[in-house]
C-alpha positions as CSV (number, residue, x, y, z in Angstrom):
1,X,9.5,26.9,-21.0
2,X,11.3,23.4,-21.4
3,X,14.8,22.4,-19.9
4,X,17.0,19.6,-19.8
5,X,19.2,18.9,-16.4
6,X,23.1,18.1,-17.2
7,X,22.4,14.1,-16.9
8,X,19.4,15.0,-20.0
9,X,16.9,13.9,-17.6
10,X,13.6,16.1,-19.4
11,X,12.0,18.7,-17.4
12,X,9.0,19.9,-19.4
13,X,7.5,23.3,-18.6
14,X,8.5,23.4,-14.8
15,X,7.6,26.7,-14.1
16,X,4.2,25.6,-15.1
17,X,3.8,22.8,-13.3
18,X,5.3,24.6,-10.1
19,X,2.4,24.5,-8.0
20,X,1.5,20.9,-9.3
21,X,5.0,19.5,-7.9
22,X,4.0,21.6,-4.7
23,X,0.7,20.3,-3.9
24,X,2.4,16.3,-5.3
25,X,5.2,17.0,-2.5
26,X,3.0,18.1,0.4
27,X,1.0,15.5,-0.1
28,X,3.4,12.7,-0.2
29,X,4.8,14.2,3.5
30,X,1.2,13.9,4.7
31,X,0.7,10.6,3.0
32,X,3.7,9.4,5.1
33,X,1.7,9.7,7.9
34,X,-1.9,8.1,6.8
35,X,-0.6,5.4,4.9
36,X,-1.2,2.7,7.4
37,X,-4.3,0.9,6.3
38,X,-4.6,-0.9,9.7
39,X,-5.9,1.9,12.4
40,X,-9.0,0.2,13.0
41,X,-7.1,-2.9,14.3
42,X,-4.6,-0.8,16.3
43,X,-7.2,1.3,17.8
44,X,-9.0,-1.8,19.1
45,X,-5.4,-3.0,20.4
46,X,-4.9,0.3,22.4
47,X,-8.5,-0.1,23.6
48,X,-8.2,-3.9,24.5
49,X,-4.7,-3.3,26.1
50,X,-6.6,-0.4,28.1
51,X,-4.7,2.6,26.6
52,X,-7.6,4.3,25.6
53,X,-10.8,4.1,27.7
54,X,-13.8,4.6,25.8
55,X,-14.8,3.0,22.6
56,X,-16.2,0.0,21.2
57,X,-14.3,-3.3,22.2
58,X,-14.7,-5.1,18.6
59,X,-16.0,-4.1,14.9
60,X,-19.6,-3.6,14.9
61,X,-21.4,-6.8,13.5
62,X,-24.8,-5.1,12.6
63,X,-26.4,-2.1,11.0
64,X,-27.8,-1.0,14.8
65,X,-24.1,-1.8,16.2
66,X,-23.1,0.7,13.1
67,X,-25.2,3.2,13.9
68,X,-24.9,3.6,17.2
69,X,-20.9,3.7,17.2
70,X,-21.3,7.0,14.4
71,X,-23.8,8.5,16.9
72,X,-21.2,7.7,20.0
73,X,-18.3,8.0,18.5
74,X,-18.8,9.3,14.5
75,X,-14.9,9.8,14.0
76,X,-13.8,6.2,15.6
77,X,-16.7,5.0,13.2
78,X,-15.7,6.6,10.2
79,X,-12.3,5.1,10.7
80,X,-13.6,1.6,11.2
81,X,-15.5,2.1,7.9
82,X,-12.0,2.9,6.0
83,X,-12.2,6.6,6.1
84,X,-8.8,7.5,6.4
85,X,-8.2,5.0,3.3
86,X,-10.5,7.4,1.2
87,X,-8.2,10.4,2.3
88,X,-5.2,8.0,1.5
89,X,-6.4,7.1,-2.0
90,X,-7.0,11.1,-2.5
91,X,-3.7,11.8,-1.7
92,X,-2.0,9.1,-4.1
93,X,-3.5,10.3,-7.2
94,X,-2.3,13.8,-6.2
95,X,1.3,12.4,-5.7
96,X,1.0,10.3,-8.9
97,X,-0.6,12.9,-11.0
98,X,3.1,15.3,-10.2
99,X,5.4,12.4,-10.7
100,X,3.6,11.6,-14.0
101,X,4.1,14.9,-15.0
102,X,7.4,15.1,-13.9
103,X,8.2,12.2,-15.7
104,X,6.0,12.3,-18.5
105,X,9.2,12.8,-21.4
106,X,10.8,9.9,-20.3
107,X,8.2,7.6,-21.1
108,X,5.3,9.1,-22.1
109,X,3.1,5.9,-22.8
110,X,4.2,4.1,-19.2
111,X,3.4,7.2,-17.8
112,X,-0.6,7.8,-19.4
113,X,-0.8,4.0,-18.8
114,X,-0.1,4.9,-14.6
115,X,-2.0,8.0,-14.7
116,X,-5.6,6.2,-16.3
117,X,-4.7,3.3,-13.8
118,X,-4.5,5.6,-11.0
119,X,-7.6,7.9,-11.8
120,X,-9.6,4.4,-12.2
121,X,-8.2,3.1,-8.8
122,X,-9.3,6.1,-7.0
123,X,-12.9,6.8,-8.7
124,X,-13.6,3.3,-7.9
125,X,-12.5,3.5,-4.3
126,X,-14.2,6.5,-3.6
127,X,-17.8,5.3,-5.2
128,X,-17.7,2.2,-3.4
129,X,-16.4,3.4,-0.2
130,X,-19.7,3.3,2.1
131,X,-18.3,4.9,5.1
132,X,-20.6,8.4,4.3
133,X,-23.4,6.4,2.8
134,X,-23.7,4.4,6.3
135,X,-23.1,7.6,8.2
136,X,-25.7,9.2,6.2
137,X,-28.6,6.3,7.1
138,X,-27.8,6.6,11.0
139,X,-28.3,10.6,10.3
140,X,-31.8,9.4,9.4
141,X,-32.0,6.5,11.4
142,X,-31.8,8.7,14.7
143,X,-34.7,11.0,13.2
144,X,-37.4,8.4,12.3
145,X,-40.1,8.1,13.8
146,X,-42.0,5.1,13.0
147,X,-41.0,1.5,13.2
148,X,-41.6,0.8,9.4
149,X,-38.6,3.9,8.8
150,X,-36.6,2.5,11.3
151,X,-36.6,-1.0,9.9
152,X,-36.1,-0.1,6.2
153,X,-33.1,1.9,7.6
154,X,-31.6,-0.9,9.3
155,X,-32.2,-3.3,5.8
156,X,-30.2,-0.6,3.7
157,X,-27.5,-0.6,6.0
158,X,-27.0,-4.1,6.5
159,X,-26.7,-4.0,3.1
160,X,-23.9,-1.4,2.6
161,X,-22.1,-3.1,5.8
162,X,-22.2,-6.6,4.3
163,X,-20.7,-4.9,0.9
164,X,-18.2,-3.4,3.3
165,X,-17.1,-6.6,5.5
166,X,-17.4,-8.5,1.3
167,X,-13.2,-9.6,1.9
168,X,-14.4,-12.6,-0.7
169,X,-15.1,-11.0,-3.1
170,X,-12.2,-10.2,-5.2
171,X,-13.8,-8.3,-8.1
172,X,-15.2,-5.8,-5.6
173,X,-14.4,-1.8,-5.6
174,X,-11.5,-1.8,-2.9
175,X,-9.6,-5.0,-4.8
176,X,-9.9,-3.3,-8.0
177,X,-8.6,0.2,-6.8
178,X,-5.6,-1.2,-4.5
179,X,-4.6,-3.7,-7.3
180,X,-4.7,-0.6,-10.0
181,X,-2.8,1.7,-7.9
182,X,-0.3,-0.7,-7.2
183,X,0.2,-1.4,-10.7
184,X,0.6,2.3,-11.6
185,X,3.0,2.6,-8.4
186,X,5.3,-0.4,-9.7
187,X,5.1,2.1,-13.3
188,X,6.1,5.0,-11.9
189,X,8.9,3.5,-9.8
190,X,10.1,1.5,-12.7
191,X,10.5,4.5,-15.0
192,X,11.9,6.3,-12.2
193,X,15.2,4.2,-12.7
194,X,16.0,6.2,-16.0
195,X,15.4,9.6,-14.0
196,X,18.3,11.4,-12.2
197,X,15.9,14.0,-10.6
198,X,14.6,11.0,-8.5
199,X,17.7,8.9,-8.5
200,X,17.9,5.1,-8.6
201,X,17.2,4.3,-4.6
202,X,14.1,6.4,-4.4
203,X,12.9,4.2,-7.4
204,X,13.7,0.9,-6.0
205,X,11.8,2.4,-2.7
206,X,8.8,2.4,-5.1
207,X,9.6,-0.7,-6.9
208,X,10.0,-2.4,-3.5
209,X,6.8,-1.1,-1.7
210,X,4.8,-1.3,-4.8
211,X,5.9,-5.3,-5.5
212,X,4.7,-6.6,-1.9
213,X,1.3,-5.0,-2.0
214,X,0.9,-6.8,-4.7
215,X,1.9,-9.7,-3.0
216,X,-1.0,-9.5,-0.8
217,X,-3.1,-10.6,-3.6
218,X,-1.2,-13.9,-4.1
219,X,-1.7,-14.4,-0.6
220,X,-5.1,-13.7,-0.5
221,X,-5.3,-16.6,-3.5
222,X,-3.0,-19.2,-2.1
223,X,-2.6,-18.4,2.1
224,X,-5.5,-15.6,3.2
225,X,-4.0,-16.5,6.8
226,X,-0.9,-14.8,5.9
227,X,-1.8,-11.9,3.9
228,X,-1.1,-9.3,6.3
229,X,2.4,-10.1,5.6
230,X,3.6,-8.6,2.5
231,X,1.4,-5.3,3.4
232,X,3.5,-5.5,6.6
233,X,6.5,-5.8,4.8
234,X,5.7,-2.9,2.3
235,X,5.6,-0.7,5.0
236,X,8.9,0.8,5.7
237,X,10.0,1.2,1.9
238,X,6.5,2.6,1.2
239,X,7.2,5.2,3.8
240,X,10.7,5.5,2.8
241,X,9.2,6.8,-1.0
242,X,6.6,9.1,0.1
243,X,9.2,11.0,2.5
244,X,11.7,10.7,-0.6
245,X,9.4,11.4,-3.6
246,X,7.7,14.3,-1.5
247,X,11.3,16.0,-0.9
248,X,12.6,16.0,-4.4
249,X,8.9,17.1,-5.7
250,X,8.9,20.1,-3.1
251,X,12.8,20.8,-4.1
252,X,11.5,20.6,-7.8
253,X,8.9,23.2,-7.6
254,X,11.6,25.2,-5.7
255,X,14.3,24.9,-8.1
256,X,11.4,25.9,-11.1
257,X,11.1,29.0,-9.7
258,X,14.8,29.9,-11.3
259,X,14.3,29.2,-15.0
260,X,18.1,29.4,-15.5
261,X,18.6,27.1,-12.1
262,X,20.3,23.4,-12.4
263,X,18.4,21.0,-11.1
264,X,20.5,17.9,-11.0
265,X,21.4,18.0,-7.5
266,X,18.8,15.7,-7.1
267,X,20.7,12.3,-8.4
């Protein structure tokens, strides 16, 4: 079944895609709330500024220091090892994938441009993440029993943790997947514009929030000192679209459920 709202803004097959825009909206909402790619850094604030009163003090430095904070404390060192940026980045291409959809007939090649960009930036995070890989040699690490095991263990994860702590190296997995997601974000948003079901201020939300993250990069190139800025800055209109884009997507797969409903009322 295919529609058109009163403004002619397409709505292709939405009872079909009902439970598409359903999962997209919930997990924008949650998104909202794990979209902060600093927790390491404001966990060791709380725990510097005595807040919270057990946990490490700093970043572990080597594969032993690794190891023994996922034995401790296996959630605080999951989180140190990005994660919650893994859950983040699964949660984006679940969002993108509904808005593509949802805005596939208003520009259908800007749209499979954002959605190959975003399925790339996510397959690459996830493979290069090493957060389970490093959880996986402490596993083993605490169950060998010679000194030979134990110090082939501690090689491969010095390894995965110098891959990890790589912020040089720009061509790396995590560069690759924030600067495609971006890209596909700054899509999305722009073709947003042309859409009353979104509306013009939930677009420049995206357009906004999408444009300084990609600032960091130049940052990175021209003043690394300063390139928590424009992530800083990103923040409140990134958390702005999410809440936004995960309301109109949930009252989207509501109004879909009424074939003859109107669905403009989202301008």
């Amino acid at each position: 079944m295919s529609e058109l709202n009163r403004s002619g803004d397409p709505l292709v097959d939405v009872v079909q895609w009902r439970q598409l825009y359903k999962l997209s909206g919930w997990a924008a909402l949650v998104a909202a709330l794990l979209f902060r790619r600093n927790l390491a850094e404001e966990f060791l604030l709380l725990r510097l500024s005595g807040i919270i009163h057990s946990g490490p003090q700093a970043f572990p430095a080597t594969a032993a220091d690794c190891f023994t904070l996922l034995r401790a404390h296996p959630l605080i060192g999951l989180t140190f090892l990005n994660l919650f940026d893994m859950v983040n980045y699964a949660l984006v291409g679940l969002i993108f994938l509904g808005l593509c959809q949802a805005l596939f007939r208003v520009n259908k090649s800007a749209m499979t441009l954002a959605m190959a960009l975003t399925f790339v930036a996510v397959a690459v995070y996830l493979a290069s993440n090493q957060a389970f890989a490093l959880l996986s040699l402490s596993d083993q690490f605490t169950v060998a029993t010679t000194d030979v095991q134990r110090s082939g263990l501690l090689g491969a994860g010095q390894a995965l943790l110098a891959i990890h702590n790589s912020g040089a190296n720009f061509g790396n997995g995590p560069y690759v997947s924030f600067l495609f997601v971006n890209l596909a974000g700054v899509i999305i948003a722009a073709v947003m514009l042309r859409s009353s079901v979104f509306g013009k201020f939930t677009a420049w939300m995206g357009i906004l929030a999408n444009f300084f993250e990609l600032g960091y990069y130049l940052t990175l190139l021209f003043a690394p000192s300063m390139s928590a800025i424009p992530l800083s800055a990103s923040a409140p209109f990134l958390l702005i679209w999410y809440l936004l884009v995960g309301r109109k997507l949930l009252r989207l797969a509501s109004a879909s459920s009424n074939p003859d409903g109107d669905v403009s009322w989202t301008r």
